[in-house]
C-alpha positions in Angstrom: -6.4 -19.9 54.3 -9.4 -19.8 51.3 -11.0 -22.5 53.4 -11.0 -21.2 56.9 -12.4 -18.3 55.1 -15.4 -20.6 53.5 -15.8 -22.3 56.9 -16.3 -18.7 58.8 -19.1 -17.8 56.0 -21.1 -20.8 56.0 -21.1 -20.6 59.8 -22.2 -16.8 59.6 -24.9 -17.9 57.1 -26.5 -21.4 59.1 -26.3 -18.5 62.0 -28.6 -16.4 60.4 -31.0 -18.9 59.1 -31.3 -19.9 63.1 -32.4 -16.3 63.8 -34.4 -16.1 60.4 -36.3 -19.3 61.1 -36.5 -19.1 65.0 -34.9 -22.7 65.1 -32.5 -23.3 67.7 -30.6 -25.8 66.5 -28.3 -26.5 63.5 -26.1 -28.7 61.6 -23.1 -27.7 59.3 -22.2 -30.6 57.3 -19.1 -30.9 55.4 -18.9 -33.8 52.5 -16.2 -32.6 50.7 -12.9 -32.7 53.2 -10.7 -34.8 51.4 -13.0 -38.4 52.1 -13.9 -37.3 55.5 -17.2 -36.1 57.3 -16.9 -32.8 58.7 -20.2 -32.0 61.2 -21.1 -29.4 63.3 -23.8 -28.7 65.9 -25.2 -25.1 66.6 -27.5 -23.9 68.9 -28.3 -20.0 69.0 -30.4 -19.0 71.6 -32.4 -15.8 72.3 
């Protein structure tokens, strides 16, 4: 539960830096899942 919880804030905050920065793509990148890549692509657009 703690981690779904981490996952929905870092994907609130890359969201914001899109709209901060005016970039419309991002990456989430997860290293620490247990000796597994996590990755995810976001695009935000206006």
């Amino acid at each position: 539960m703690k981690q779904e919880l981490l996952y929905k804030d870092e994907v609130y905050q890359i969201i914001n830096y899109l709209k901060a920065t005016g970039m419309e793509v991002g990456l989430l990148i997860n290293f620490g899942s247990k000796g597994k890549l996590e990755w995810k692509r976001y695009v935000f657009s206006k």
